[in-house]
C-alpha positions in Angstrom: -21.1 18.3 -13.0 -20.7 14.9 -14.8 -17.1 13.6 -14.2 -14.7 12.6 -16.5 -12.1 10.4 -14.9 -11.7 8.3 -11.5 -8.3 8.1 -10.0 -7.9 5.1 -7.7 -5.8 3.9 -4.9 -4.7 0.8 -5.1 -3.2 -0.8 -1.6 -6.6 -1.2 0.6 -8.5 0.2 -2.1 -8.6 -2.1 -5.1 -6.3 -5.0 -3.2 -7.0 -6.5 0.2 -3.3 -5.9 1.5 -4.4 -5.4 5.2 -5.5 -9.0 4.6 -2.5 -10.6 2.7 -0.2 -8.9 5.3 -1.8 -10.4 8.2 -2.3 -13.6 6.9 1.2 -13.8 5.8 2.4 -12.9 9.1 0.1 -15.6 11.0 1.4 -18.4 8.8 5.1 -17.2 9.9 4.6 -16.8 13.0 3.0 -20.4 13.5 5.5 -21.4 12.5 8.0 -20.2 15.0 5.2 -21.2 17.4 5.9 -24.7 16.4 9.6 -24.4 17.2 9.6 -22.2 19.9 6.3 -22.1 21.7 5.5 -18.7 21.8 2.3 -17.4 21.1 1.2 -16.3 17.9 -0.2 -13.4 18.3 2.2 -12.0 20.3 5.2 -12.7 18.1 3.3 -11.1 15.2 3.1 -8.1 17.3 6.5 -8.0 18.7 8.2 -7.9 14.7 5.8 -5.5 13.9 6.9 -3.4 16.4 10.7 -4.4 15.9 10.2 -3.8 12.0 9.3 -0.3 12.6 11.8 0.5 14.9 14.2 -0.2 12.7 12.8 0.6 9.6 12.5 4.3 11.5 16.4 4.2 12.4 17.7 4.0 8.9 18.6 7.0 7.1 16.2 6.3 4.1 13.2 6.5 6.3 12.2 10.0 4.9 12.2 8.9 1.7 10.3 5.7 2.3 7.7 8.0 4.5 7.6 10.7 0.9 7.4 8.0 -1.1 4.9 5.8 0.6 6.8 2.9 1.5 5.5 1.3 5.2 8.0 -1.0 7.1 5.5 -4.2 6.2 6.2 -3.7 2.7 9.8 -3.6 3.3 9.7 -7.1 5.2 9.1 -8.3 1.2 10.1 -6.1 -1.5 13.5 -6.7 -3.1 13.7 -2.3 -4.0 15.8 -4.0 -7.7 13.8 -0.6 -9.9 13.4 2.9 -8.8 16.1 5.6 -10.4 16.9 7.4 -6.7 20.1 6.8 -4.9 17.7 6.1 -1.6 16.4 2.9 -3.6 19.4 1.1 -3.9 20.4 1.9 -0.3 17.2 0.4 0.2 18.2 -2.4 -2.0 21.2 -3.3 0.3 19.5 -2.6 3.1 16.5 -5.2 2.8 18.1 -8.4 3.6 19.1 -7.2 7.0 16.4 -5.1 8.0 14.0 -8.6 7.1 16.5 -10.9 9.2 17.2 -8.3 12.2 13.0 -7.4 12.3 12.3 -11.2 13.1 15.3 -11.9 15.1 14.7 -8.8 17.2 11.0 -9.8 17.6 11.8 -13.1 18.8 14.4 -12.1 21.4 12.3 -9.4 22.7 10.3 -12.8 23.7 12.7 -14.7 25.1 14.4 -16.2 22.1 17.7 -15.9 20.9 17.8 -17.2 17.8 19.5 -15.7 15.2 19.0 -18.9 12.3 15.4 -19.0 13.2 15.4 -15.1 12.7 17.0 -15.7 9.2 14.3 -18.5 8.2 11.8 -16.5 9.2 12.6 -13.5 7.0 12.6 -15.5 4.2 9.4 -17.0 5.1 7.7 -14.4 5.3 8.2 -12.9 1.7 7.2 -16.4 0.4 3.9 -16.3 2.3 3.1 -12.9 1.2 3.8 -13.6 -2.4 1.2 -16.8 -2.6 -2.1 -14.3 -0.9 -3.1 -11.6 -4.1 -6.5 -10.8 -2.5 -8.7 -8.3 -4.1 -12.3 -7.2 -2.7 -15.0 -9.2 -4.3 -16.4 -5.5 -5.6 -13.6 -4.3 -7.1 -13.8 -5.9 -10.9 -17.8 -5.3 -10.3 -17.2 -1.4 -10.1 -14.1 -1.3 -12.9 -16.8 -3.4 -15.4 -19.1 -0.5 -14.6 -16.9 2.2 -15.0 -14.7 0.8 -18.3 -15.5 2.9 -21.0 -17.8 5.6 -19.7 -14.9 7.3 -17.6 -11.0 7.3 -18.1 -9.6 5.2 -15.2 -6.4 6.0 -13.6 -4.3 4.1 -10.7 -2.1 6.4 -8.6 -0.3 4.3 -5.7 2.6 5.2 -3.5 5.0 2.7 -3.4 8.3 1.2 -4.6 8.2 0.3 -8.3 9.0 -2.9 -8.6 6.9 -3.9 -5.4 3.8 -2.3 -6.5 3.9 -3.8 -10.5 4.4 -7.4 -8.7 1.3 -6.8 -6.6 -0.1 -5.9 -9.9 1.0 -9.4 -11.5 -0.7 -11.5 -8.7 -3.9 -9.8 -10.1 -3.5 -9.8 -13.7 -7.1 -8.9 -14.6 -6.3 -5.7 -12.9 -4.2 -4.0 -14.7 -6.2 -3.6 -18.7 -9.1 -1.5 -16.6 -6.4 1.5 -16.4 -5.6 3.8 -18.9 -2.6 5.0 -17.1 -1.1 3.9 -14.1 1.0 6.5 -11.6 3.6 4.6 -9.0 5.1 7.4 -6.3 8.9 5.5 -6.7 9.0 6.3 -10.9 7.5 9.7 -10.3 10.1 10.8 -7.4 7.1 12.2 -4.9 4.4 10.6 -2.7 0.9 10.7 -2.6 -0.4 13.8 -0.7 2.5 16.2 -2.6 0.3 18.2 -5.0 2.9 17.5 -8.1 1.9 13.8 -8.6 -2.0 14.6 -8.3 -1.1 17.4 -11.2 0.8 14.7 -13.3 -2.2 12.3 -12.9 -4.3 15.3 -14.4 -1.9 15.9 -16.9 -2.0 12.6 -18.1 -5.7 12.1 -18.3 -6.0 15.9 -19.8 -8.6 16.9 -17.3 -9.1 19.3 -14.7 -9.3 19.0 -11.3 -13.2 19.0 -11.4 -13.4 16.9 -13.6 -12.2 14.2 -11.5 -12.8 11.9 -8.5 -10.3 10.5 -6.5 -11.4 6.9 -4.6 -8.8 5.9 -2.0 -8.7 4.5 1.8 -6.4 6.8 3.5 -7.0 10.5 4.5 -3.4 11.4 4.7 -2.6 10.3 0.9 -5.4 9.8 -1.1 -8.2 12.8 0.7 -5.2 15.2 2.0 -3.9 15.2 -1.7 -7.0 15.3 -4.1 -8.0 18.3 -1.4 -4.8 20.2 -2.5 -5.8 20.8 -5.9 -9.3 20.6 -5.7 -10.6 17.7 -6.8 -13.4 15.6 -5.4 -12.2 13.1 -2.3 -13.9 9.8 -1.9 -12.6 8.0 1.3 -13.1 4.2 1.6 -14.0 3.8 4.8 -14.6 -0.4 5.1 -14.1 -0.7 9.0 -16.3 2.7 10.6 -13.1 4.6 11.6 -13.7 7.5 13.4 -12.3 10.9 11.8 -11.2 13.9 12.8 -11.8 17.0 11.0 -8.5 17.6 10.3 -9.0 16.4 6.9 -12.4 16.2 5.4 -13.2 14.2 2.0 -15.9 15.2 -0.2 -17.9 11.8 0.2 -17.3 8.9 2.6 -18.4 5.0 1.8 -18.0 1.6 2.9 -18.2 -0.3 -0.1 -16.8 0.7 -3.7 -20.4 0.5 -5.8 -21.5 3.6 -3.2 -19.3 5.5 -5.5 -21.7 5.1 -8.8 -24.0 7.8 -7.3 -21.2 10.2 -6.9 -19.9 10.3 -10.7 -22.9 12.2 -12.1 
């Protein structure tokens, strides 16, 4: 059966945020390295650890986890939109979690350096912010589908974070007839309700729809739920269980073409 609509993911889906992380990371950690003399690489992965540490110890981290919020995306996002309680303790919460993640990293190292920590946690949101990658496919596969099939982007994520990742890419956004963000609509990609309210607001069923996304435990688990086709973007040949199967697996978005009639 022909369908109607294509829901997409947008974080590793659409936008290369794997890649603006890590670069943004890499260009902060250099320059510690150039003050400090500590490897890289190993900095990068002592925050990262650090960040989700903390980020696990604060008592908004089942939200952040329903909600789709990683501990990465809180090293940048400011949290200023979002109508829950648990957004603006997230608010407050930011400019400490970014200073202590860095500082922490750094001392588990060897350095105690609570400024540097501080400078760091501001570089690091100012790195991010300059690297809006995309995949060179993605506006190749939205020209293709525009105006043949309803288009619909359903991310999880905090509001005002995920409509700024939208801005570095402003071609982006006129492909989609709606778009879904997990922090306006209260739940998180897999829960079953926000798949229904995409459905709603296309005015589909859930056969008449594919959902395109990177991540089994969001995007597959939750189009699974209620029935509707699963495409998992799988760009780097990870091995699956078969704990949760999608419909189709592919490496590259224009493999998806095939799969629409």
């Amino acid at each position: 059966m022909a369908k109607k609509a294509v829901l997409f993911d947008l974080d590793d889906t659409l936008l290369w945020d794997d890649r603006s992380v890590k670069e943004a990371f890499e260009a902060t950690c250099q320059a510690a390295a150039a003050k400090t003399g500590l490897d890289v690489h190993a900095l990068e992965e002592s925050v990262r650890h650090e960040a989700r540490e903390l980020y696990q110890s604060y008592e908004t981290f089942a939200f952040t986890k329903m909600i789709g919020i990683n501990p990465f995306e809180g090293l940048w996002a400011d949290f200023k939109e979002g109508e829950q309680e648990e957004f603006r303790k997230l608010q407050q919460l930011a400019p400490s979690y970014r200073k202590e993640a860095w500082t922490r990293g750094l001392k588990a190292l060897g350095i105690d350096n609570e400024q540097l920590g501080a400078e760091l946690a501001e570089q690091f949101p100012a790195e991010r912010r300059k690297r809006p990658y995309i995949y060179e496919e993605t506006f190749r596969i939205l020209d293709k589908l525009k105006g043949t099939y309803k288009l619909l982007l359903l991310t999880n994520g905090s509001p005002d974070l995920q409509r700024e990742k939208l801005a570095g890419v402003p071609q982006l956004v006129p492909y989609f007839d709606h778009i879904i963000i997990s922090g306006e609509f209260g739940q998180g990609k897999p829960a079953a309700p926000i798949f229904l309210h995409a459905l709603e607001r296309l005015g589909i069923d859930p056969e008449d729809g594919i959902m395109v996304g990177d991540k089994l435990t969001t995007d597959i688990l939750g189009a699974n739920t209620i029935g509707m086709t699963s495409v998992w973007v799988n760009r780097h040949g990870m091995t699956r269980t078969d704990e949760i199967i999608p419909s189709h697996e592919i490496s590259h978005l224009e493999e998806l073409l095939p799969l629409l009639v």
